[in-house]
N, C-alpha and C positions, 0 to 999 in steps of 0.2 A: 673534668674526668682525667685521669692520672692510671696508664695500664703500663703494667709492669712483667717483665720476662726474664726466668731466672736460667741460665747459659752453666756450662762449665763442669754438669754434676758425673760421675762414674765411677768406678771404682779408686780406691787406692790401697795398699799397701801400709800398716803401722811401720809409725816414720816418719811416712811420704808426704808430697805436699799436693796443694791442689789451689787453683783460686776458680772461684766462682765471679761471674757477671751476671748482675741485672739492668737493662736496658727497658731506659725509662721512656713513653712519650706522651702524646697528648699534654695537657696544658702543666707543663712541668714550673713555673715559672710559679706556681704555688704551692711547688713542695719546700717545706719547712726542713725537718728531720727526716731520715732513711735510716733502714736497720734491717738487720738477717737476723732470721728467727732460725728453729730450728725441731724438727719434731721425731723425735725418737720411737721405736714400737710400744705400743701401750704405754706412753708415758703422755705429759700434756707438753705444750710448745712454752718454746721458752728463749727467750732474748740470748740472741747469741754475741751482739756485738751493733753498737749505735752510732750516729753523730747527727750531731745540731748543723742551725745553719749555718750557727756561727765558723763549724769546723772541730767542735770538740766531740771527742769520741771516749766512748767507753767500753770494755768487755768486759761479758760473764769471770768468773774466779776462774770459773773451768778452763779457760782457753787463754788467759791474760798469758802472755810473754810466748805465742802462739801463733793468734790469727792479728791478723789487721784490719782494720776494714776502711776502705778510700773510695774516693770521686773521681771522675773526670766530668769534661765537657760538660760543665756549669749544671752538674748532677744529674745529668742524662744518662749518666753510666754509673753504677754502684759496684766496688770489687766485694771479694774476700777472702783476700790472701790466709792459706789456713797450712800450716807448717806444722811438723813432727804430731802427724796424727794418730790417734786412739783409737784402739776398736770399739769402743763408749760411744764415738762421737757417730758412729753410722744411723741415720738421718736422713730426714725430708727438708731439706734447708728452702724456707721463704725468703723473699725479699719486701721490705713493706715501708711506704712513705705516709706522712702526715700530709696535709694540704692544707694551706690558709686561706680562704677570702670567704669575704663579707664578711669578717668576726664568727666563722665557721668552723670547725676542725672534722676531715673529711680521714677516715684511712684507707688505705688500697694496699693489696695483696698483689702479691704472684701467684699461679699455681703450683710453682714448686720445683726441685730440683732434688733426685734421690743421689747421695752420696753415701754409698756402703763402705767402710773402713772393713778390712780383711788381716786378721792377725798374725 
């Protein structure tokens, strides 16, 4: 089991920046991949920004040369750094890991993080 907690959400200002933290525990030691989702009003969730275990990362079109997204402490901690924001981007930002054992693939959620963009 793998629970997760997503830190950092409140308002900001188009422009502004923000980063977000998800703080991971329980048996972490079997997360694979980590990723912020993100879920906008009446719209459906959608990948905001990934990486592997290896360490490679990718983001949405939307946000590329934008947000970042990083680790610490051997992925017990998830950022995401989200710079020159949009009023578009006002959101319920998840954080969400994979999990590997026994030849299993497990996923876990946050409950969430509201980040309203203000124009």
């Amino acid at each position: 089991q793998v629970q997760l907690v997503e830190s950092g959400g409140g308002l900001v200002q188009a422009g502004g920046s923000l980063r977000l933290s998800c703080s991971a525990s329980g048996n972490t030691d079997c997360i694979s991949t980590m990723a912020w989702y993100r879920q906008a009003p009446g719209k459906e969730r959608e990948l905001v920004a990934g990486m592997t275990e290896g360490g490679t990362t990718n983001n949405a079109d939307t946000v590329k040369g934008r947000f970042t997204i990083s680790t610490a402490n051997a992925k017990s901690t998830l950022y995401l750094q989200m710079n020159r924001r949009k009023p578009e981007g006002t959101a319920v930002y998840y954080c969400a890991a994979v999990c590997v054992a026994w030849g299993a693939n497990s996923s876990y959620w946050g409950t969430g993080t509201l980040v309203p963009v203000s124009s």
